[in-house]
C-alpha positions as CSV (number, residue, x, y, z in Angstrom):
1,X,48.3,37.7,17.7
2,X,47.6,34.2,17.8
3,X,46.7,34.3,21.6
4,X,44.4,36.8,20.9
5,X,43.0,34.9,17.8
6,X,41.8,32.0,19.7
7,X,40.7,34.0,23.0
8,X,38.2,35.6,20.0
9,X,37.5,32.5,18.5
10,X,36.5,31.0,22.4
11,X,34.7,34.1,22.8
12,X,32.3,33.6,19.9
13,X,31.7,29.3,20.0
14,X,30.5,29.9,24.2
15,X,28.8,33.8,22.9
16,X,26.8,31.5,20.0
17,X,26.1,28.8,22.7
18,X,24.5,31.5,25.2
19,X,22.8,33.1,22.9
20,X,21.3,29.9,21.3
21,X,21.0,28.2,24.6
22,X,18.5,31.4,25.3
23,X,16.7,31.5,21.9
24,X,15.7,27.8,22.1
25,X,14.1,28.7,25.3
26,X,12.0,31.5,24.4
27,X,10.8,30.1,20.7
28,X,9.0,27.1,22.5
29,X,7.5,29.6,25.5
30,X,7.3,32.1,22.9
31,X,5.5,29.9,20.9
32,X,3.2,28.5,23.4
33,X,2.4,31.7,25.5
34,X,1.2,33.0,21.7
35,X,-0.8,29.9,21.1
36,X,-2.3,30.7,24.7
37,X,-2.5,33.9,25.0
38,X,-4.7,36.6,23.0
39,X,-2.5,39.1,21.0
40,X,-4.3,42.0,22.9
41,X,-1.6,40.9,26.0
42,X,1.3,41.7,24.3
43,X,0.0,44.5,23.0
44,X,-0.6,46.0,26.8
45,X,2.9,45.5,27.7
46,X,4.4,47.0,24.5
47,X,4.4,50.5,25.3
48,X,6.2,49.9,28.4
49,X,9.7,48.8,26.3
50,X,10.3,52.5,25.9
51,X,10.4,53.5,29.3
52,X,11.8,50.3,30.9
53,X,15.2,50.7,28.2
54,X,15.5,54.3,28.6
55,X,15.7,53.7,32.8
56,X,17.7,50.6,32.2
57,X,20.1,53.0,29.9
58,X,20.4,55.6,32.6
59,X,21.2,53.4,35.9
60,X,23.8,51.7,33.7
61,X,24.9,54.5,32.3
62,X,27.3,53.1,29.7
63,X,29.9,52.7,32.7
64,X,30.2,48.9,32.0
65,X,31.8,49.3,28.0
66,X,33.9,52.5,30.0
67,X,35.1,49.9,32.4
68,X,35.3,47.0,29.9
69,X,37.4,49.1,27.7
70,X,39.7,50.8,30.6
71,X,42.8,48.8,30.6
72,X,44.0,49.3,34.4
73,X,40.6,49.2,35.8
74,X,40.8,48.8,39.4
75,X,38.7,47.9,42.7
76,X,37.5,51.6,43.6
77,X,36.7,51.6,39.9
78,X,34.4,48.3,40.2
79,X,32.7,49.6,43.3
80,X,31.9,53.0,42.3
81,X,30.0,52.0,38.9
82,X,28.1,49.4,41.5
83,X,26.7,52.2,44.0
84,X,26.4,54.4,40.7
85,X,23.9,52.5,38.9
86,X,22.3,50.7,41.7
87,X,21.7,54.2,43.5
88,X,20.2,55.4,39.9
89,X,18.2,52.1,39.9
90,X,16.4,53.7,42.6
91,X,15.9,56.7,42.0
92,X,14.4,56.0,38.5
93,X,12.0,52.6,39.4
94,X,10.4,55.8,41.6
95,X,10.0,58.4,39.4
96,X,8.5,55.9,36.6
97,X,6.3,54.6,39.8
98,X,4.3,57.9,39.8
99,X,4.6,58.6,36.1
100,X,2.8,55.1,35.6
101,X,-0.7,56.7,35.5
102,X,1.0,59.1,32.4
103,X,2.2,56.7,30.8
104,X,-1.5,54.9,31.0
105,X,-3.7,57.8,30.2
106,X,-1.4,58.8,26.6
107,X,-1.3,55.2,25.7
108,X,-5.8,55.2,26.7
109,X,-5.1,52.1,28.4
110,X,-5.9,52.8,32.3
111,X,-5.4,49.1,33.4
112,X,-1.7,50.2,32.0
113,X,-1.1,52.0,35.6
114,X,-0.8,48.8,37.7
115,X,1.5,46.6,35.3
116,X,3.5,49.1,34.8
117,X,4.2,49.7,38.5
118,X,5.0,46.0,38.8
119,X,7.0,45.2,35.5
120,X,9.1,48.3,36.3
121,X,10.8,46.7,39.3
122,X,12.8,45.0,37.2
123,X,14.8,48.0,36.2
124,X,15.7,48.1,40.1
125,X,16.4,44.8,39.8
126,X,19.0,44.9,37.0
127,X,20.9,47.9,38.1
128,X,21.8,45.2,41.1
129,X,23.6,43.3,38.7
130,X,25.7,45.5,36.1
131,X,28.9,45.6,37.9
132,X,29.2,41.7,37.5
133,X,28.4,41.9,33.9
134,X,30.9,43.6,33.1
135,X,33.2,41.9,35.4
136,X,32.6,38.7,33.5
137,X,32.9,40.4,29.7
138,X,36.3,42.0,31.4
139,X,37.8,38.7,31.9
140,X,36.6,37.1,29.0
141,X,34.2,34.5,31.0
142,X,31.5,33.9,28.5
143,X,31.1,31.1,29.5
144,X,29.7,31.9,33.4
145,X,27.6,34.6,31.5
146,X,25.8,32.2,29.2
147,X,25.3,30.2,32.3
148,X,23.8,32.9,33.8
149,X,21.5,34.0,30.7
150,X,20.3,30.5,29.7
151,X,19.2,29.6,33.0
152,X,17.5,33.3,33.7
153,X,15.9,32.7,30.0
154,X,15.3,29.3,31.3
155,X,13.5,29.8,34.4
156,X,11.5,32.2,33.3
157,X,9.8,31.2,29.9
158,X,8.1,27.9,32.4
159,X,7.4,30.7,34.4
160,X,4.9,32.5,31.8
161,X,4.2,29.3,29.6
162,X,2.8,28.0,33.5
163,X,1.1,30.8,34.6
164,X,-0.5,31.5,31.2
165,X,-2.3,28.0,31.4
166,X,-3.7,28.8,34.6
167,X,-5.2,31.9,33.3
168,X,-3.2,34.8,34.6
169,X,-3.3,36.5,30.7
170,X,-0.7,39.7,30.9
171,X,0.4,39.3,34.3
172,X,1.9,36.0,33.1
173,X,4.4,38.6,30.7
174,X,4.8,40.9,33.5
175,X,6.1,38.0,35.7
176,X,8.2,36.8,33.1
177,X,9.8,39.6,32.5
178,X,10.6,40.2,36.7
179,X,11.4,36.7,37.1
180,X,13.9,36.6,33.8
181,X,15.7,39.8,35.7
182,X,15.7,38.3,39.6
183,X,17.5,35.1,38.1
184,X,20.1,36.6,35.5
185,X,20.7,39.1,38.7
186,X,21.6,36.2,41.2
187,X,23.6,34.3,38.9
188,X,25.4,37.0,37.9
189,X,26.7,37.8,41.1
190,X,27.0,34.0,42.2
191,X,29.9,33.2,39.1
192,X,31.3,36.7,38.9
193,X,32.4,36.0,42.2
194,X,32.7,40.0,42.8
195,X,31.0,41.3,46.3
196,X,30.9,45.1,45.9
197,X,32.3,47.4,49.1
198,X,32.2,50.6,50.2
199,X,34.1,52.7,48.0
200,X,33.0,55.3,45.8
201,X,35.6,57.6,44.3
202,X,34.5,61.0,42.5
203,X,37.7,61.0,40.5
204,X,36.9,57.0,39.3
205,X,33.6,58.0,38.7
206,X,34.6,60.7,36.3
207,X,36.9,59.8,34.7
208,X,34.8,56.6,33.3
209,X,31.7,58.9,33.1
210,X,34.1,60.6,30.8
211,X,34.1,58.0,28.0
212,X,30.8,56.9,28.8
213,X,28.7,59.6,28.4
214,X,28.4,60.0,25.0
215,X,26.9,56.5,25.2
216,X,24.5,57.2,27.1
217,X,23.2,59.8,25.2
218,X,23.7,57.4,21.4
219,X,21.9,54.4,23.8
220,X,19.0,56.9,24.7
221,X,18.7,57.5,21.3
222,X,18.8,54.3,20.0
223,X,16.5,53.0,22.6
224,X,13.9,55.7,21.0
225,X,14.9,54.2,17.6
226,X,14.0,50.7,19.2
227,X,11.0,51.4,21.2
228,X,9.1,54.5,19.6
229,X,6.8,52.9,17.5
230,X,5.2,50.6,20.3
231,X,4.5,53.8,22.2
232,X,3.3,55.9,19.5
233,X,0.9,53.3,18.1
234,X,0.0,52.6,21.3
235,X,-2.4,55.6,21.4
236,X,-2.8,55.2,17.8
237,X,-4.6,51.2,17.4
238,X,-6.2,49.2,19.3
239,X,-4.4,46.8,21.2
240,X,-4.8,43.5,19.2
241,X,-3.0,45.3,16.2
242,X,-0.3,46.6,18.5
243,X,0.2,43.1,19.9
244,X,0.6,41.6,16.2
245,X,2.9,44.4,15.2
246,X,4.7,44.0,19.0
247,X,5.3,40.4,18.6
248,X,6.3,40.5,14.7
249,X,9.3,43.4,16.1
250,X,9.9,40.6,18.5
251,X,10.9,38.5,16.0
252,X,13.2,41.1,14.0
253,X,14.7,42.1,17.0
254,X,15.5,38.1,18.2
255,X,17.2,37.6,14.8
256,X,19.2,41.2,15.8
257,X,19.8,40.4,18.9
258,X,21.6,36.6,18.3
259,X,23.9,38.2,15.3
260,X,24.9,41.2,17.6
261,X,25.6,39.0,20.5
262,X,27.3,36.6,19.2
263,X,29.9,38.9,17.9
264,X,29.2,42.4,19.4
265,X,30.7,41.3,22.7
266,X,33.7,39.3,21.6
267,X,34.4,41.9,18.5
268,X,34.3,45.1,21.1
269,X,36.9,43.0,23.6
270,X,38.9,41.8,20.6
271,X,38.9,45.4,18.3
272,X,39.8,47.2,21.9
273,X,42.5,45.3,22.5
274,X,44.4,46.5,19.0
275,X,43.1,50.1,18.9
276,X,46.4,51.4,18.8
277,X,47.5,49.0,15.6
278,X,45.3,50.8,12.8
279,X,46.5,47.8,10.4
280,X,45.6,45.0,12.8
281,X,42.3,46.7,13.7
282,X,41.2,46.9,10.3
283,X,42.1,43.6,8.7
284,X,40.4,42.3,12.1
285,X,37.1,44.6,11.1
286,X,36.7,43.4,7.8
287,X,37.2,39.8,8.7
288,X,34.5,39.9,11.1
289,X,32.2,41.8,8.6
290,X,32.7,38.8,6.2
291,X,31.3,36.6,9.3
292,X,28.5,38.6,10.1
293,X,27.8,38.9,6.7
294,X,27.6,35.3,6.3
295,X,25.3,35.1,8.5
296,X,23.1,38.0,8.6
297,X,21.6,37.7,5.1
298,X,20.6,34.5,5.3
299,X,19.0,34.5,8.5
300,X,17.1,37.5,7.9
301,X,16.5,36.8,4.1
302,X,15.8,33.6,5.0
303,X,12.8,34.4,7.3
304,X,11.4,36.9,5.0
305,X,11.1,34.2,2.9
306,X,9.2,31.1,5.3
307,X,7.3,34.0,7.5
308,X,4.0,32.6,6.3
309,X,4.6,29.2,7.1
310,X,6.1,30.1,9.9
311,X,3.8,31.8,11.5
312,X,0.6,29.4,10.5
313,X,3.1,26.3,11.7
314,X,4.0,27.4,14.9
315,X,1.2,30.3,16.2
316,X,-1.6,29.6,14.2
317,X,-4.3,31.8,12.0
318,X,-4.9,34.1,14.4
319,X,-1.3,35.5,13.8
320,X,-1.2,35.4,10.3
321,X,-2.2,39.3,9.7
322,X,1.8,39.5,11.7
323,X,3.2,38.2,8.2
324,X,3.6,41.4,6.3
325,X,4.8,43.3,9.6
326,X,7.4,40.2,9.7
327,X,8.9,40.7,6.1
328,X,9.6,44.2,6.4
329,X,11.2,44.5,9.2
330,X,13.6,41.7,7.9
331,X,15.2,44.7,5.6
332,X,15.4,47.3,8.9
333,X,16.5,43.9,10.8
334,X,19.6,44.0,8.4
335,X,20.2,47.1,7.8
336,X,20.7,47.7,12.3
337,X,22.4,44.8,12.7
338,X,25.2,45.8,9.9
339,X,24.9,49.8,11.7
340,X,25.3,47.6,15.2
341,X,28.6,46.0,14.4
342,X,30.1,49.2,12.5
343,X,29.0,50.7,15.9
344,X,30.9,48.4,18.1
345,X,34.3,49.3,15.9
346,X,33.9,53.1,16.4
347,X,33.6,52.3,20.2
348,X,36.8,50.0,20.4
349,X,38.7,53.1,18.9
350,X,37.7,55.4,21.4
351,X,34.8,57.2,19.0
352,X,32.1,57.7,20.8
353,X,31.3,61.0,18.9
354,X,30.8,59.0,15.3
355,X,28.4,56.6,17.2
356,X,26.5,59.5,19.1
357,X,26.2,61.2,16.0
358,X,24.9,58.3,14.5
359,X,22.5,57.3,17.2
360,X,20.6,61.0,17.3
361,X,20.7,61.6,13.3
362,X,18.6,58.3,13.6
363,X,16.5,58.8,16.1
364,X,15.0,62.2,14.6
365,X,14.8,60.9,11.5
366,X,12.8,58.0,13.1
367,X,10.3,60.3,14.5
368,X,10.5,62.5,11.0
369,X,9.0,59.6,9.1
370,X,7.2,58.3,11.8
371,X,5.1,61.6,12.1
372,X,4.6,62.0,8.1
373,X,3.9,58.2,7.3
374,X,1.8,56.9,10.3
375,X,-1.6,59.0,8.9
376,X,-1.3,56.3,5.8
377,X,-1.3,53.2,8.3
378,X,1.2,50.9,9.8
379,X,2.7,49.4,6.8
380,X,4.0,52.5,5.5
381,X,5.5,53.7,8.7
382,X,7.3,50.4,8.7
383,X,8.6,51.0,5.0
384,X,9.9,54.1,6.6
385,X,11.7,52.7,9.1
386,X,13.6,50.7,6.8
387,X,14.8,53.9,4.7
388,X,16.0,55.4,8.0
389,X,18.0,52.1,9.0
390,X,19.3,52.1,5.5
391,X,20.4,55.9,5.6
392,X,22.0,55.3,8.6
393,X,23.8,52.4,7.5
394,X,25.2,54.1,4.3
395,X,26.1,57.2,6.8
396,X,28.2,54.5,8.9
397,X,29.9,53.1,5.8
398,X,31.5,56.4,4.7
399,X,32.2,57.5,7.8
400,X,34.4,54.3,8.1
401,X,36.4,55.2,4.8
402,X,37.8,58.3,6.4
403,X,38.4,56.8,10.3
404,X,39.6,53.6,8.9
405,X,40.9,53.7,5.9
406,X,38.0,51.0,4.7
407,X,36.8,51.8,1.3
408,X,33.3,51.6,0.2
409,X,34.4,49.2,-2.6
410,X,36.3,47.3,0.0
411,X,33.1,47.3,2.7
412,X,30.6,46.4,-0.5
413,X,33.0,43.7,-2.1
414,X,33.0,42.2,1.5
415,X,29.3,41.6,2.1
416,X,28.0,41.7,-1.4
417,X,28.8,38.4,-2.1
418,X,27.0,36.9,0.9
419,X,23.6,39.1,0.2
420,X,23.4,37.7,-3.4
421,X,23.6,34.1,-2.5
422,X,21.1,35.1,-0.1
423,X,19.2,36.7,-2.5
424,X,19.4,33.6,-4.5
425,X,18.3,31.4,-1.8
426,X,15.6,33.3,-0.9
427,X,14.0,33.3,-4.3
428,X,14.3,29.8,-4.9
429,X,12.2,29.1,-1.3
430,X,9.6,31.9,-1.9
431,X,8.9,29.9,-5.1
432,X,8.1,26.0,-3.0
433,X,4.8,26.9,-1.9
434,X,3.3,26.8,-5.7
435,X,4.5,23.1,-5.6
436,X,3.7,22.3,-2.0
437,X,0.4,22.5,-0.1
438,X,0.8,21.8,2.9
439,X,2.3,24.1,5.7
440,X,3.3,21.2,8.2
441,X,5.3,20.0,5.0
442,X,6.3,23.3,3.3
443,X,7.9,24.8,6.3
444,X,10.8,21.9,7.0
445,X,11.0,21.6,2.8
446,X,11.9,25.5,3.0
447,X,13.9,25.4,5.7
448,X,16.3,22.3,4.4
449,X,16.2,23.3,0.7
450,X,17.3,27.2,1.5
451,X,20.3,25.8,3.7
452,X,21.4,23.3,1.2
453,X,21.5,25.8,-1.7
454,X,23.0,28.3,0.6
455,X,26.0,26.3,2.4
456,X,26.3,24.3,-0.9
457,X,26.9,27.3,-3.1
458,X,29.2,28.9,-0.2
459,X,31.1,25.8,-0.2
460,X,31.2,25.4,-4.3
461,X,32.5,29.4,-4.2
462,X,35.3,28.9,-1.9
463,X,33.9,30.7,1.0
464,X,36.7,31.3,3.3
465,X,34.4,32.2,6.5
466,X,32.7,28.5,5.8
467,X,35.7,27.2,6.2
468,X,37.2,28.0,9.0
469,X,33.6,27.8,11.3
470,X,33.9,23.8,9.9
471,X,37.8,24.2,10.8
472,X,37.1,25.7,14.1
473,X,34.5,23.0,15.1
474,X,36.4,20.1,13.2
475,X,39.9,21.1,16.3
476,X,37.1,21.7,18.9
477,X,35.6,18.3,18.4
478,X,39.7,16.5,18.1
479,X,40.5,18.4,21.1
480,X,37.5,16.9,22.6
481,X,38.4,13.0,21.4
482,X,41.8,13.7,22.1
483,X,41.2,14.4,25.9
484,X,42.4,11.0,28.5
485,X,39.2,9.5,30.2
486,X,39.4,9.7,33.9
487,X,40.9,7.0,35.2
488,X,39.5,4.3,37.7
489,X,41.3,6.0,40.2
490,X,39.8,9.7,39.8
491,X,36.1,8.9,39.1
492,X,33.6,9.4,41.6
């Protein structure tokens, strides 16, 4: 167990460096390509999220958790996802090639046609690279994947911060967003240190199809969940409001993306590995909601509250109409992120059907209330996106009580606690700006004086989950000053 608690523990310090590492990357060229760019550029490249997932879903296939999750997993296994998804890679990048003028004439944007022929490559690209993804998850080498993400990340936000000075406008996303895929491709195959042969085995391929096939169909879904509105307004606004609205589910979907990273990879590898211990599995599932819990409110809560000064600090007016798009989706932000996790536990125990279940009851009631609300304007179909995530999320919670053994009381006096203080904290901070004028000042004062009360009141409370992140870091950092210098003899 203990093995098994530090291998977890490793997981998540290099899964929150990567996914850090990345995030400080794209706020400064997220930041500046805003600042340079109009918002009518993102909003040409929106619709296209739909299509690109949905194809990116499909070459994958779900083969990588199958593999990930199969505990014997041999070579023939390995090369037979490769040819898999990098044959589907093809096949796909040239049916969206002639479905590009489609996908331009429902969205009335004909210049669409072109960009979308060019920023669909990168599916091909991608589906090159699977296989080595889940290589590295497989053997626990978070590490060589943050390498490869930060520097993919890296190369590619001076890439569209560069090209946006000289004047390229949306082609500067488009190359981004190629560039981003070429460079987390060729690392990933350069520290996974697996070269694919020429093996493909029907019986491998079904038998991990087997398991994976009901992800597929929950990640099409949830891709739809994800990506619908962009396409739907798309032929709906014009496309400075769908850029606004684009760019503030950008931010949602960052503060999504860094909680379920950090912990969806290392919790699936960790929950997997005691799936046939229901005690173990459990006490390990609500320990980790706890964690995300402590984090999760206040991050999201915690933007809700500074969004204004936010936005005016670091994009400027012209983004300021983004703010109220911002807040609510802070409350669907939460509300996926908790479904995420709960996801990633039904999966370790072999329950694909709960999560597929899950995946289409949201979907359709996505496009239920997208249909009814969207007549009465954009920030009532974003109010009902937050009553579908939160349907969803109470849907996961019981269905935990009977698979688990988990009790609602038990789930709710787990995170409760956390979304209070966060509650708390956010108040206080919403109330700063009556004292302070200034946005350059306000925004820092916020920022400090929500984390203070925050960690300050977790730390007065007892929190457990404080404690052992500052235990965690306090052994990293002795293991660190404990380590011999090299001597004269071994430096170069």
């Amino acid at each position: 167990m203990s093995d098994l608690k530090q291998s977890t523990k490793k997981a998540l310090i290099w899964s929150a460096l990567d996914k850090f590492g990345q995030q400080l990357f794209l706020m400064v060229s997220g930041i500046l390509s805003m600042r340079l760019l109009d918002p009518s550029a993102f909003g040409l490249v929106a619709p296209l999220a739909l299509y690109s997932g949905l194809a990116m879903i499909l070459s994958e296939g779900g083969l990588s958790a199958a593999l990930i999750r199969k505990t014997n997993a041999s070579r023939v296994d390995y090369n037979t996802m490769f040819w898999y998804n990098f044959g589907l890679g093809i096949l796909l990048y040239t049916v969206l090639f002639f479905a590009a003028p489609w996908v331009a004439a429902y969205n009335r944007m004909p210049q669409l046609t072109l960009i979308a022929r060019v920023q669909f490559l990168g599916i091909l690209i991608l589906s090159f690279g699977q296989i080595q993804y889940a290589n590295l998850i497989r053997h626990s080498r978070f590490k060589q994947l943050g390498i490869a993400n930060v520097t993919a990340v890296m190369v590619s936000s001076l890439t569209v911060v560069g090209l946006a000075l000289l004047g390229f406008g949306v082609w500067a996303l488009v190359a981004q967003y190629l560039l981003h895929a070429f460079t987390q491709t060729v690392m990933r195959w350069v520290l996974s240190g697996f070269i694919p042969g020429w093996m493909f085995s029907g019986k491998s391929f079904r038998e991990l199809f087997g398991f994976s096939s009901r992800i597929i169909v929950g990640s099409v879904a949830n891709n739809i969940s994800n990506n619908l509105y962009a396409s739907v307004l798309g032929s709906h606004m014009p496309t400075y409001r769908l850029g606004l609205y684009n760019q503030a589910n950008k931010v949602k979907n960052t503060s999504v993306d860094v909680i379920t990273h950090i912990f969806g990879n290392s919790l699936y590898l960790m929950l997997s590995q005691l799936q046939e211990d229901p005690l173990r599995f459990r006490q390990a599932f609500r320990k980790s909601l706890r964690t995300v819990s402590f984090l999760l409110f206040p991050a999201f809560l915690g933007l809700m509250a500074v969004a204004p000064s936010l936005v005016w600090v670091t994009i400027g007016q012209e983004w300021m109409p983004a703010v109220p798009y911002i807040r609510i989706l802070c409350f669907s932000g939460i509300c996926y992120s908790l479904s995420y996790i709960y996801g990633y536990a039904f999966k370790a125990r072999g329950r694909t059907d709960i999560t597929l279940a899950f995946d289409i009851v949201s979907a359709l009631l996505l496009v239920c209330f997208l249909l009814v609300t969207i007549r009465h304007g954009l920030i009532a179909a974003l109010w009902a996106d937050v009553a579908c995530r939160l349907i969803v999320l109470i849907g996961y919670g019981t269905a935990v009580v009977g698979t688990f053994g988990f009790r609602l009381r038990e789930q709710l006096w787990d995170a409760a606690p956390y979304a209070l203080l966060a509650v708390a904290m956010a108040a206080g901070v919403m109330t700063l700006p009556c004292l302070i004028a200034s946005s350059w000042w306000l925004l820092p004062t916020q920022i400090a004086a929500g984390s203070f009360f925050y960690l300050g009141m977790s730390k007065l409370l007892g929190s457990q989950i404080l404690e052992e992140i500052v235990e965690t870091f306090r052994k990293k950092k002795k293991k660190r000053a404990s380590e011999p210098p090299l001597s004269e003899g071994t430096q170069t």
